[in-house]
Structures are given as structure tokens and as C-alpha cells.
C-alpha positions in Angstrom: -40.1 14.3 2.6 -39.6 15.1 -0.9 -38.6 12.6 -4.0 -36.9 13.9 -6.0 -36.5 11.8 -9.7 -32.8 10.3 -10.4 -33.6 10.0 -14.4 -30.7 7.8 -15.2 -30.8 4.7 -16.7 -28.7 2.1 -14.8 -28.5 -2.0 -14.4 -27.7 -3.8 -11.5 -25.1 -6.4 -12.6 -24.3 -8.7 -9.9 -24.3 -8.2 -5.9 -21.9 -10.7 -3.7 -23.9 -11.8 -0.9 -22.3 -13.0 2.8 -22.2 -16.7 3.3 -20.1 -16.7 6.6 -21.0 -15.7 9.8 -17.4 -13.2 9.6 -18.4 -11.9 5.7 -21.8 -10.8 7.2 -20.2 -8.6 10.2 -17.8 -7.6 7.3 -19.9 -6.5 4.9 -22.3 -4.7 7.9 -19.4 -2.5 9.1 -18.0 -1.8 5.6 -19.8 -2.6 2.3 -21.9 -5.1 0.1 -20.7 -4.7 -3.4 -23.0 -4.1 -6.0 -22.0 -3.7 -9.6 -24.2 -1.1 -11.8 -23.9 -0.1 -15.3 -25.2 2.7 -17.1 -27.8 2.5 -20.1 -26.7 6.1 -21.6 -24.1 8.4 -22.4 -23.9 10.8 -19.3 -22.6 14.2 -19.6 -20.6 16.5 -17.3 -19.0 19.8 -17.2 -16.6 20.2 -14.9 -14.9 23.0 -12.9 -12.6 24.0 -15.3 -15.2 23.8 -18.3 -14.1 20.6 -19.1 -16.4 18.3 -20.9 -16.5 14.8 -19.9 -19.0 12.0 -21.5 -19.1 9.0 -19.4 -20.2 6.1 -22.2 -23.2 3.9 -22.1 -21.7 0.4 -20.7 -19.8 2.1 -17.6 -19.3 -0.4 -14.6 -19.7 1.3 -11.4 -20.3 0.4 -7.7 -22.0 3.9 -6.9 -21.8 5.1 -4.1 -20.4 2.6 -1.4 -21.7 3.1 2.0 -21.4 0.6 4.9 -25.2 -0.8 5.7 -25.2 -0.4 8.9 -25.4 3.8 7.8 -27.9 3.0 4.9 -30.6 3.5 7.1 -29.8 7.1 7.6 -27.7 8.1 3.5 -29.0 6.4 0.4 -26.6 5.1 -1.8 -29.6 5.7 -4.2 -30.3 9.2 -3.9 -31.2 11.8 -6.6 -27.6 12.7 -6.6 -26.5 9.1 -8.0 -24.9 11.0 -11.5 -22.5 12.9 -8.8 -21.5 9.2 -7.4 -20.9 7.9 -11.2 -18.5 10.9 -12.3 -16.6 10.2 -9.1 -16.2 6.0 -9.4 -15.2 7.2 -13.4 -12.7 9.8 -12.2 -11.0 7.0 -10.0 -11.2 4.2 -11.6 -9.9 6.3 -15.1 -6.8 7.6 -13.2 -8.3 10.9 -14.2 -5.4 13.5 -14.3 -3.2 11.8 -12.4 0.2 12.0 -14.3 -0.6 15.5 -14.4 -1.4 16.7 -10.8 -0.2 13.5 -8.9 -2.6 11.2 -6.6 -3.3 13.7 -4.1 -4.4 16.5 -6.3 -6.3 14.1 -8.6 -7.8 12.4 -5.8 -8.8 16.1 -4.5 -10.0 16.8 -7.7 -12.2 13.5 -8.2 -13.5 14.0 -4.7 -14.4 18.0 -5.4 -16.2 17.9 -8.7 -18.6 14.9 -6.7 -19.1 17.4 -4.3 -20.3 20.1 -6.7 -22.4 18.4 -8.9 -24.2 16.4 -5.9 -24.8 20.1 -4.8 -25.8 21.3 -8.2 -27.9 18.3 -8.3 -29.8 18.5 -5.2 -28.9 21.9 -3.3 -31.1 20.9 -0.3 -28.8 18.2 0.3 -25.6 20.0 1.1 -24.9 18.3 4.7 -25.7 15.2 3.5 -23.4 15.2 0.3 -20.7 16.9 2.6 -20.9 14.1 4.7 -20.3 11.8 1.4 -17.3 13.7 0.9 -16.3 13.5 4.0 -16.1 9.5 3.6 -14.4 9.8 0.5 -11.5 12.0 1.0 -11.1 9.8 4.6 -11.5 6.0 3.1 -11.1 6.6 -0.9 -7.4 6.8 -1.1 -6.8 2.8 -0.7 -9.3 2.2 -3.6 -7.8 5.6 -5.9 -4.4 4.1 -5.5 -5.4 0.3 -6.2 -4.3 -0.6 -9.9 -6.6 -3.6 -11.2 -5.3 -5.3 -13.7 -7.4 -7.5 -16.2 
């Protein structure tokens, strides 16, 4: 198997470990949240030809991926800039009052699909499965408001 290099400066910021007995069959069947942040500007061109710069200092979870799966997708793979564009298109409401959830969502989910293909081409079933998940189990986290 082939490595390829991820080349992107990130930070892990915290990680929320199971206590309980019920937190640790939670978090194997669904997820163990990690917090990243990134260390540089990242830059994107979508679709459309729209140019996106995702600043230094962005708080991100990834790509979240139940554990009991890890063993067969890395959250950590060489397509990790894909995952980033993705958590900032959601959690930045990107073009929603424009094209409504569903079409933003779509959008979100679409350009992560592209550019983890762009990224790493011989990984097409694996990010299609990636997108798979998303466009089944993002829409309770693209509709959640957080408020601070």
C-alpha cells in the first residue's frame, strides 16, 4: 500500500474520552469527538470557480467516522483538506439563504466529493463511500444552529 503525504498543518485540540460503560458503546457505534485546528490558510476552488480561503485558526472535527469502521476508512487520510472544506461549508451555513438546506447541503456534500477525488483519484470508492455517510447522517448536524 501506498502513503500518500497529507501536507497540512493541523492541531489536535481536545478529544472527549468515555467514562461510562453506556458512553463507550456510544461513542463505538457512532463517534469520539476530536477537535482539530488548522495551522495555515487553506485554499479552494470550487465547482463554480469560486474561491474559498479557509483561515489559519479553523476548528474542525474532520472527518467523523464511527470506530468500530476506523479499522477499514481513515479519518486521517491524504484526502483530510476535502474533509476540512466540508466541516467549513456546514458549519458556515455556506449558501444556504441562497439555495435552501437541501441544495446547500448537496452542494457541501458534492464539492467534498470532488476534491477528495481530485486529491487522491485512486480512492474514488472509498471517498464515495464518505459521501455516502454524509448525505445519509449529515443533515441533523447541517441543520443544528450552535449558538455561543
Amino acid at each position: 500500500m501506498k502513503r500518500k503525504e497529507i501536507n497540512i498543518d493541523l492541531r489536535l485540540l481536545a478529544e472527549l474520552q468515555p467514562e461510562t460503560f453506556f458512553e463507550h458503546l456510544k461513542y463505538f457505534f457512532f463517534e469520539l469527538k476530536t477537535e482539530w485546528e488548522t495551522l495555515q490558510d487553506l485554499e479552494y476552488t470550487l465547482a463554480d470557480g469560486t474561491k474559498i480561503v479557509i483561515e489559519k485558526g479553523f476548528k474542525c472535527d474532520l472527518c467523523s467516522i464511527p470506530p468500530f469502521l476506523q479499522s477499514f476508512i481513515s479519518s486521517h487520510s491524504s484526502t483530510v483538506k476535502a474533509y476540512i472544506l466540508h466541516d467549513w461549508m456546514y458549519k458556515n451555513d455556506y449558501l444556504m439563504d441562497e439555495l435552501g438546506v437541501y441544495k446547500a447541503r448537496l452542494l457541501a456534500d458534492n464539492e467534498m466529493l470532488r476534491h477528495a477525488n481530485m486529491i487522491d483519484p485512486d480512492k474514488k470508492r472509498t471517498n464515495k463511500l464518505l459521501y455516502r455517510g454524509v448525505r445519509t447522517f449529515g443533515e441533523g448536524v447541517y441543520e443544528r444552529k450552535e449558538y455561543d
